[in-house]
C-alpha positions as CSV (number, residue, x, y, z in Angstrom):
1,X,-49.5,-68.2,-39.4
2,X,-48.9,-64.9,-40.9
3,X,-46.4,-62.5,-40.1
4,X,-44.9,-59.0,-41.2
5,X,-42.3,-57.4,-42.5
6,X,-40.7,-53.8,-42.1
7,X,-43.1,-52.7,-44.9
8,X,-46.1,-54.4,-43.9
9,X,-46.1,-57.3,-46.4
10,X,-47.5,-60.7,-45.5
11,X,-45.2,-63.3,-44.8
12,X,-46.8,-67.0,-44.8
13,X,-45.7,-69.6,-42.4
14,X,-47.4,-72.5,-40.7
15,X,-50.7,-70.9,-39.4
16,X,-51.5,-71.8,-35.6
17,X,-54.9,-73.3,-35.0
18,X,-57.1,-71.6,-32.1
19,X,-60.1,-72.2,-29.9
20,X,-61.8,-68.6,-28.3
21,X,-63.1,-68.5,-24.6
22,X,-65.3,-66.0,-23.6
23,X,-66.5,-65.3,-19.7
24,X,-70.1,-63.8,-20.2
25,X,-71.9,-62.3,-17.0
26,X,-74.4,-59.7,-17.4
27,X,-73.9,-58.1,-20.9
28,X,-73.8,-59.7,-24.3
29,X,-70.4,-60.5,-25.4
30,X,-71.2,-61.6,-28.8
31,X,-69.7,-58.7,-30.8
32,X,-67.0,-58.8,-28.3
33,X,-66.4,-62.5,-29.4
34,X,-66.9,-61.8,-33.2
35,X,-64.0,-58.9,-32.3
36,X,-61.7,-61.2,-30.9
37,X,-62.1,-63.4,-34.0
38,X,-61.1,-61.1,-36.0
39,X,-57.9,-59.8,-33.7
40,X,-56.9,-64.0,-33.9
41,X,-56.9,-64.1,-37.9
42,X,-55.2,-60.4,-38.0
43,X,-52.2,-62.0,-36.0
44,X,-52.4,-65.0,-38.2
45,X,-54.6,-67.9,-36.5
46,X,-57.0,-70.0,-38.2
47,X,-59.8,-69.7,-35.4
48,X,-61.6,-73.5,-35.2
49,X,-64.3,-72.9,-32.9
50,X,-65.4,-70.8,-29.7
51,X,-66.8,-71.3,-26.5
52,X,-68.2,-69.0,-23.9
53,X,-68.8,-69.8,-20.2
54,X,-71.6,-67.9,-18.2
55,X,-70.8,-66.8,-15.0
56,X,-71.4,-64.2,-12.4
57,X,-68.2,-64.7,-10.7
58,X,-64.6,-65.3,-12.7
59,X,-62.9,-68.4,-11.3
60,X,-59.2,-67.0,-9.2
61,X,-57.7,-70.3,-10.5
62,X,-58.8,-70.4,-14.3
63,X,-61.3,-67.6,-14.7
64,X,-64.0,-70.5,-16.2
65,X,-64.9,-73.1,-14.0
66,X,-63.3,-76.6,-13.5
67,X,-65.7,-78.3,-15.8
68,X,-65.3,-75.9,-18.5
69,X,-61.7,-76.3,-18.3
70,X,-61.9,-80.1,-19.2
71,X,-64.4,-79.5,-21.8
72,X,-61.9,-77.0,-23.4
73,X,-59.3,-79.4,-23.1
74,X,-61.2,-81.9,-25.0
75,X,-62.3,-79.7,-27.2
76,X,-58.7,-78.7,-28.2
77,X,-57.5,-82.2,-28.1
78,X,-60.2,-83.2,-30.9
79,X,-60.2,-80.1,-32.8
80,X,-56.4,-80.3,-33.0
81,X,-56.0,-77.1,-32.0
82,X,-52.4,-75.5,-30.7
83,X,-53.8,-72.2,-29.2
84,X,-56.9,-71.0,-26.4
85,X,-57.5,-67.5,-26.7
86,X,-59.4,-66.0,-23.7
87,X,-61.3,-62.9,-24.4
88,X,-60.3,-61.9,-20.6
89,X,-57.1,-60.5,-19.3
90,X,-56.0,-63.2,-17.3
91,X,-53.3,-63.8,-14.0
92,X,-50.0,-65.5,-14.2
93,X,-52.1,-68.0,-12.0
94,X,-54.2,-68.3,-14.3
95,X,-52.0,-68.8,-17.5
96,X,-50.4,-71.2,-15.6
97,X,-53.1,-73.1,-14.2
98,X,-54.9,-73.2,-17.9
99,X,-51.5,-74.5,-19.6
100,X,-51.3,-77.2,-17.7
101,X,-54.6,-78.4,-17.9
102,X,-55.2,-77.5,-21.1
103,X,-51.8,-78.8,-22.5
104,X,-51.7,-76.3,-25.1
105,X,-50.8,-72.3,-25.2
106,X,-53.0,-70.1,-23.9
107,X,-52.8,-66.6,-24.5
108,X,-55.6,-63.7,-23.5
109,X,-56.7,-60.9,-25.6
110,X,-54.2,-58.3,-23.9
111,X,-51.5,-60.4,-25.5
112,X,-52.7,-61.0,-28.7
113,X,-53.1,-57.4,-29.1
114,X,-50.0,-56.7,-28.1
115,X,-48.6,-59.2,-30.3
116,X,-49.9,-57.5,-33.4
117,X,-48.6,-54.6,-32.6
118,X,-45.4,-55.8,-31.9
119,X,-45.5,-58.0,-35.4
120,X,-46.6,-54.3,-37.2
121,X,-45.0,-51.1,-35.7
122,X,-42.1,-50.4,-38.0
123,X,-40.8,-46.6,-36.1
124,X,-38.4,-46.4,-34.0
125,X,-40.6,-44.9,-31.4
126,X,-43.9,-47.3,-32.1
127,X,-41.7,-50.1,-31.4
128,X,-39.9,-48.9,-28.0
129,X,-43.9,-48.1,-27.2
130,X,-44.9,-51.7,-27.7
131,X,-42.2,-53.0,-25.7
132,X,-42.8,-50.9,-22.8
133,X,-46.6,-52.2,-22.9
134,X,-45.1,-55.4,-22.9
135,X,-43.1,-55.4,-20.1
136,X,-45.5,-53.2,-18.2
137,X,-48.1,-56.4,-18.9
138,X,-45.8,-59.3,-18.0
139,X,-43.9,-58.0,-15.4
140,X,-47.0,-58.9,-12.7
141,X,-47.2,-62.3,-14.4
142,X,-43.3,-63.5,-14.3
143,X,-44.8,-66.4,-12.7
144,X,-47.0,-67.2,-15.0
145,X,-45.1,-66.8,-18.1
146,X,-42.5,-69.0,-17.0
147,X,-42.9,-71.6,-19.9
148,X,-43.9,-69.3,-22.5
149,X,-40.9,-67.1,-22.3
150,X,-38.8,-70.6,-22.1
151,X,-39.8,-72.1,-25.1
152,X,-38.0,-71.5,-28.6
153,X,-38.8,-70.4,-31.6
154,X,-42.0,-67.7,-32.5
155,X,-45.5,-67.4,-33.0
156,X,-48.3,-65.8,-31.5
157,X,-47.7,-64.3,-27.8
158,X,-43.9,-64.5,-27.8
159,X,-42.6,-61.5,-30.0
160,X,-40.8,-58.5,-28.2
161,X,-39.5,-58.8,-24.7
162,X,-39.5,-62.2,-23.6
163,X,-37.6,-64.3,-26.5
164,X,-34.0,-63.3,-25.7
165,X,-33.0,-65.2,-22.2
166,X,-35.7,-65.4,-20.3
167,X,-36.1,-61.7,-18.8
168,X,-38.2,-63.3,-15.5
169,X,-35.4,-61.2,-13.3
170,X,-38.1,-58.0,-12.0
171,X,-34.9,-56.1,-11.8
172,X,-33.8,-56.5,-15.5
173,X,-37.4,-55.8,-16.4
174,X,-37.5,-52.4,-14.5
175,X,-34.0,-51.3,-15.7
176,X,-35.2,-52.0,-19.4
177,X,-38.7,-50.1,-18.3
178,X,-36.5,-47.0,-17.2
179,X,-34.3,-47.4,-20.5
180,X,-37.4,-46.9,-22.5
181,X,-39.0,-44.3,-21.2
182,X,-36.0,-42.2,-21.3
183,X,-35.4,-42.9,-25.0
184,X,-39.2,-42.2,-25.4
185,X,-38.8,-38.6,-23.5
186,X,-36.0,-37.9,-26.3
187,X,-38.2,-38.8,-28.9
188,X,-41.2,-36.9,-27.2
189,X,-38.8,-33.6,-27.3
190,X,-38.0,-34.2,-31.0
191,X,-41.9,-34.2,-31.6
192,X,-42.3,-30.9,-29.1
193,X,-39.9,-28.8,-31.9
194,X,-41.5,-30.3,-34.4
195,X,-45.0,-29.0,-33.3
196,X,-43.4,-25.4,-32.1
197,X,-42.1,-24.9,-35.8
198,X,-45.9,-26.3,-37.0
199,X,-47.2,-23.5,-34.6
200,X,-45.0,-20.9,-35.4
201,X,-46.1,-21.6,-39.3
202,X,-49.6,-21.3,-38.1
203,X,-50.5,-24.6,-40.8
204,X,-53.6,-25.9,-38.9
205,X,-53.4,-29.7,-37.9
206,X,-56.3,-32.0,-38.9
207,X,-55.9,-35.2,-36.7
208,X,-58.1,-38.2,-38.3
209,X,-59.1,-40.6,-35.3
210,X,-61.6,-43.8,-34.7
211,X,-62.2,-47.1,-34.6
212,X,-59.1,-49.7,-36.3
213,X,-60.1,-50.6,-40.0
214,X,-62.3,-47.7,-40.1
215,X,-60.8,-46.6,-43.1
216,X,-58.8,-43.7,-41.9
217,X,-55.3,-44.3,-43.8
218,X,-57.7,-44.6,-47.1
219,X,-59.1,-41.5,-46.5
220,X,-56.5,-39.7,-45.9
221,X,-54.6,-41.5,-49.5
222,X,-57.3,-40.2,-51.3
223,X,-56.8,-36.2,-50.2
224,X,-53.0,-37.1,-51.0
225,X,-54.3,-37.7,-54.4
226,X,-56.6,-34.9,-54.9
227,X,-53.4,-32.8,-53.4
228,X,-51.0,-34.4,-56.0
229,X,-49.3,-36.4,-53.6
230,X,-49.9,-40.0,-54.4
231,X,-46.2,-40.9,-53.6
232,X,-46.7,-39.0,-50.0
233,X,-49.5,-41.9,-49.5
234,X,-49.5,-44.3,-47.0
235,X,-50.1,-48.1,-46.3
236,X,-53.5,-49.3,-45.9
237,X,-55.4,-52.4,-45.9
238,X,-58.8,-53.9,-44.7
239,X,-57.5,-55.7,-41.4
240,X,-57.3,-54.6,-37.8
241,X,-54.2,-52.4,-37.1
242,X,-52.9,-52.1,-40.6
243,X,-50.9,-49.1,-39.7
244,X,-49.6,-48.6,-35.8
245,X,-47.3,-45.6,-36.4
246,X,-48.7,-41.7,-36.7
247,X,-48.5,-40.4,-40.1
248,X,-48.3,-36.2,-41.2
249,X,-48.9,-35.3,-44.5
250,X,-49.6,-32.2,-45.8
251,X,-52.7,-31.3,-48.3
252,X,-53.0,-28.2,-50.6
253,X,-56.6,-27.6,-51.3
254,X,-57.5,-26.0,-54.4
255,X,-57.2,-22.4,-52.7
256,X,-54.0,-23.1,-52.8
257,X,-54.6,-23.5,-48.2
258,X,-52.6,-26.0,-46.9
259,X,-53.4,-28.1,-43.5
260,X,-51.7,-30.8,-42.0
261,X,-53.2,-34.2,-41.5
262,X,-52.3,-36.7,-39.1
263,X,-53.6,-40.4,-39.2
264,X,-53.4,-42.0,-36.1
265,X,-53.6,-45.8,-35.0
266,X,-57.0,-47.3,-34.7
267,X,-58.8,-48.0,-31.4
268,X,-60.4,-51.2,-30.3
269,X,-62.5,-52.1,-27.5
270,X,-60.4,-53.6,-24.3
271,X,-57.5,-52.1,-25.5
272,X,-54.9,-52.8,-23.3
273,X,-54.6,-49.8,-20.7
274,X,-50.7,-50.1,-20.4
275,X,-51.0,-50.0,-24.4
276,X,-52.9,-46.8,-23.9
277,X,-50.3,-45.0,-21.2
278,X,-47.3,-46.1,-24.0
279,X,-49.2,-44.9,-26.7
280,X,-50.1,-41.4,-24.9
281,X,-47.1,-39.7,-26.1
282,X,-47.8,-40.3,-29.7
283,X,-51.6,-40.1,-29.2
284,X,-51.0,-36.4,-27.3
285,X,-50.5,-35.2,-31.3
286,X,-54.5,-35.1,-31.6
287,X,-54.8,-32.9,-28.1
288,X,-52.6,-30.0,-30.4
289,X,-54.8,-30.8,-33.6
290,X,-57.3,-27.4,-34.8
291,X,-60.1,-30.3,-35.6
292,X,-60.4,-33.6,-35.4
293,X,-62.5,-36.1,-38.7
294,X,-64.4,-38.9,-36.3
295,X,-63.6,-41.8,-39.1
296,X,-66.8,-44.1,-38.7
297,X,-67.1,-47.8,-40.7
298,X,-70.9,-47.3,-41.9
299,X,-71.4,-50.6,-43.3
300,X,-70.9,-52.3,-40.2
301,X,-74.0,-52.7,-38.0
302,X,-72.7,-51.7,-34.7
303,X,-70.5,-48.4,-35.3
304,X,-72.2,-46.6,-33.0
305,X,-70.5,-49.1,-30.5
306,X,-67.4,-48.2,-32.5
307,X,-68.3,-44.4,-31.5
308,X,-68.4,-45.0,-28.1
309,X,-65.0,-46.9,-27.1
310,X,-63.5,-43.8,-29.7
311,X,-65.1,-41.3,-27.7
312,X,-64.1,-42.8,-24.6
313,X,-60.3,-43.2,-25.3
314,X,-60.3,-39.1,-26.8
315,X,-61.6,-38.2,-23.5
316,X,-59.2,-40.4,-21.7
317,X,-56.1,-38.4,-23.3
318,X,-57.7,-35.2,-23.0
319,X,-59.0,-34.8,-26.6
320,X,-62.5,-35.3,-25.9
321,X,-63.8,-31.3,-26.1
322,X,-61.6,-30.7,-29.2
323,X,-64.1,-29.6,-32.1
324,X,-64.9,-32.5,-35.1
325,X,-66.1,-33.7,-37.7
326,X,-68.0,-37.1,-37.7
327,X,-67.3,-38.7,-41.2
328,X,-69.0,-41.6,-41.9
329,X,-67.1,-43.5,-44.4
330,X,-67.6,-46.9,-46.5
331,X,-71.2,-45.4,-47.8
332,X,-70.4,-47.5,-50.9
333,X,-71.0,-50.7,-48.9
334,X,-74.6,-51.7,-47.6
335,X,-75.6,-49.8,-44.4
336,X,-78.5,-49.1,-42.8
337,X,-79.5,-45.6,-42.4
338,X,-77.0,-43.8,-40.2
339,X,-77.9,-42.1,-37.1
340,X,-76.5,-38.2,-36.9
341,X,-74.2,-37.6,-34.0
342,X,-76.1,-34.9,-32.1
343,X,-73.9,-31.5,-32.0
344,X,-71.5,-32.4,-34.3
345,X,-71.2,-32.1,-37.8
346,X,-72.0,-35.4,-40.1
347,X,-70.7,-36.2,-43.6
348,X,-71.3,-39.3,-45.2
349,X,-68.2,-40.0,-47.7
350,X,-66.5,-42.8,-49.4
351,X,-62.7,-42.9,-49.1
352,X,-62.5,-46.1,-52.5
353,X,-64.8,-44.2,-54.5
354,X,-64.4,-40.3,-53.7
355,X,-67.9,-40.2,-52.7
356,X,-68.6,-36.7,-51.3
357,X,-65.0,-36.0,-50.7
358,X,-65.4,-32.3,-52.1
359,X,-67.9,-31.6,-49.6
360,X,-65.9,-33.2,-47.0
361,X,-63.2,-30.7,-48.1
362,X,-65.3,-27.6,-48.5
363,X,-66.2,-28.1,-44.5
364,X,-62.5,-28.6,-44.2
365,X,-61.7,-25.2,-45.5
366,X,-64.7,-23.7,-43.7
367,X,-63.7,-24.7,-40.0
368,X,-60.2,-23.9,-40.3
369,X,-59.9,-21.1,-42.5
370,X,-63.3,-19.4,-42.0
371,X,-61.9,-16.7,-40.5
372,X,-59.4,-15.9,-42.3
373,X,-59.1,-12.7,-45.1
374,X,-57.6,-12.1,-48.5
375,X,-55.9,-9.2,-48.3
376,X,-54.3,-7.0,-50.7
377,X,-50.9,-4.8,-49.2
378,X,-48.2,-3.0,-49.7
379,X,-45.8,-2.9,-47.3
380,X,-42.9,-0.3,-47.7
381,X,-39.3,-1.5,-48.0
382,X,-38.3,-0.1,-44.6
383,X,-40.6,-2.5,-42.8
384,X,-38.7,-5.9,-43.7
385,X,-40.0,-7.0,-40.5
386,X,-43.6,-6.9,-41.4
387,X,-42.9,-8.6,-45.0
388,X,-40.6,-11.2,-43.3
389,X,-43.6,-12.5,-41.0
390,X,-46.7,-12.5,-44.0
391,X,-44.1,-14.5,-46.2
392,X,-43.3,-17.0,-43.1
393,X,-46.4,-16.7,-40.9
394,X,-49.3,-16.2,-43.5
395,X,-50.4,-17.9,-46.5
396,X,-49.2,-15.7,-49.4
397,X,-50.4,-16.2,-53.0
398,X,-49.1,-13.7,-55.0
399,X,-45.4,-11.8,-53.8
400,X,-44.2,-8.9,-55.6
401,X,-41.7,-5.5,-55.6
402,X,-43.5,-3.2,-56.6
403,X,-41.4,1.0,-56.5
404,X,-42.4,1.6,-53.7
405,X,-43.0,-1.8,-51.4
406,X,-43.2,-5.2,-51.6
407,X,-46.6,-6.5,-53.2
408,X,-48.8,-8.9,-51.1
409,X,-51.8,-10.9,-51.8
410,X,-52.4,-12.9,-48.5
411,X,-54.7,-14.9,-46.4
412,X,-54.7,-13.7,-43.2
413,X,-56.6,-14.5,-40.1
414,X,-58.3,-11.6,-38.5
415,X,-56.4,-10.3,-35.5
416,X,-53.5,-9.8,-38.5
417,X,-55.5,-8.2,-40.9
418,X,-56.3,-6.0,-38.4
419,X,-52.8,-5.3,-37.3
420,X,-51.8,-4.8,-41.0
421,X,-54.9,-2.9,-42.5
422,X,-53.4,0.3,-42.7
423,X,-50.7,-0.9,-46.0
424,X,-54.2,-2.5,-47.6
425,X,-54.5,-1.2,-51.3
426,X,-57.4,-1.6,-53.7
């Protein structure tokens, strides 16, 4: 299977085999299915086959029914297969029940998530996050994970918590919980003083959001490099999850304006909920952003699906009202005409080829600095206080001492150039 170092690098070992299981009832799971395909081969499984069961009620003992079960195990047995990934969250019961009957693994999508997250969060803080969802996930199921967190060795479903002498004591579990979530608090402060020194600069914050393998780390290399900041760029590849960890960067547009960008992890649909609650701390960056860019994948068929499950998590961490931009990337790939997002603003760009990035940027400039006002003062010497905050506070582009006061040419938003009008000169 695949697996990955500190810097994201592929490491090759023996790739694990699997069979999907979906539980269909009312709606179509297909895409749900095709999703959890491509979750299997970012962890590093080589997905043989699929099978979905129809019912209107889950099973309590194996969520599919007892004649599914034996087709599976058959299936498995003459497929060769070492893996069942269920595209349901499933009970210790159930794991249980399913390993034994199936003779193989059996992991659910929750898991496998969490798994590649676990293989791929490289800061401290991402990786104390995946570790609380982890233990937040298996404590319920101590039961159930019994022989997975017995046996030796790695592979899909057994990084993290779990490995090091099987932690089934509930007790040990909540200690380690408590453990975390104070280190996360400290981390959470660290992040607060960050953001008060951001607010005191008055730097607006661009947060990019959407759906995983949207393209948002791309986009946001290719305004490094129109910033002159290629080595400031940061890792990116077409997979699921490529980068866990939040990123800031600041860009200089050609004004000479600066912003800060954050790029933020990807969403998915199901994502775990405890992965959500561990992740809030880190997500709560984009409630403090000025604007958020909506990153879109226009080449695939079903982003407005991709919309949705976006739109639902920002308004689950209370970012859903914040003002955006809906950018519609990956225009160089075949896509069917897009549909606009109705009261928001829509760009369609290309982070690979540059496509429309200088528009992208103008409406950058436009929403965060449209009210804002080059002004040309003189302050007099004995009002250091007044040059101290336009050199720290305000964007200055030109600083000079002139005989009789200091000589600014600044960018200032309204309610200052209204306080400091009076030392304007023509």
């Amino acid at each position: 299977m695949l697996r990955f170092n500190e810097n994201n690098e592929v490491i090759r070992e023996d790739q694990y085999k699997a069979i999907l299981v979906g539980l269909q009832r009312t709606e179509d799971i297909s895409y749900s299915m095709e999703e959890l395909c491509g979750l299997a081969e970012a962890a590093g499984a080589e997905v043989l086959g699929s099978m979905v069961q129809s019912l209107d009620k889950p099973n309590t003992a194996t969520l599919i029914g007892k004649g599914k079960v034996e087709e599976l195990a058959e299936m498995a047995k003459n497929m060769e297969a070492d893996m069942v990934v269920f595209n349901e969250e499933l009970t210790g019961m159930q794991l249980r029940n399913l390993e034994d009957a199936i003779g193989i693994r059996v992991i659910d999508r929750t898991i496998l998530i969490l798994d590649i997250f676990a293989a791929r969060a490289s800061s401290k803080e991402g990786k104390l996050q995946v570790e609380l969802a982890q233990l937040k996930y298996r404590m319920p199921r101590l039961t159930g994970f019994g022989k997975s967190l017995s046996r030796l060795g790695g592979g899909i479903g057994t990084r993290g918590p779990g490995e090091k002498k099987l932690e089934t004591d509930r007790r040990h579990i909540e200690r380690r919980v408590n453990d975390i979530r104070a280190e996360l608090a400290q981390l959470k402060n660290t992040r607060n003083v960050q953001r008060a020194k951001r607010e005191k600069s008055q730097i607006p914050v661009v947060a990019l959001v959407g759906y995983t393998n949207s393209g948002k780390s791309a986009l946001m290399n290719r305004l490094l490099s129109l910033s002159d900041k290629e080595e400031k760029t940061v890792f990116e590849e077409n997979m699921l999850f490529a980068t866990l960890d939040i990123q800031q960067r600041s860009v200089t547009l050609d004004s000479g304006r600066q912003f800060i960008l954050i790029d933020t992890v990807g969403f998915v649909s199901k994502l775990p909920h405890s992965l959500i609650e561990a992740f809030k701390a880190t997500l709560e960056e984009v409630t403090y952003a000025d604007l958020l860019l909506h990153v879109v994948d226009s080449s695939y068929e079903n982003h407005d699906f991709h919309i949705d499950v976006t739109n639902k998590v920002m308004n689950e961490i209370g970012a859903g009202d914040k003002e955006k931009i809906m950018v519609f990337n990956k225009c160089d790939l075949p896509h069917d005409q897009i549909i606009q997002t109705a009261g928001e603003e829509n760009i369609e760009v290309s982070a690979k080829t540059g496509y429309n990035i200088d528009i992208l940027l103008e409406r950058l400039e436009e929403k965060l600095f449209g009210d804002y006002i080059l002004a040309k003062l003189l302050i007099p010497f004995d009002k250091g206080d007044i040059s101290s905050y336009l050199y720290s506070e305000a964007t200055v582009n030109l600083m000079e001492y002139k005989e009789n006061g200091t000589y600014f040419e600044v960018q200032l938003k309204e309610s200052d150039y209204q306080r400091f009008k009076k030392y304007e000169v023509v």
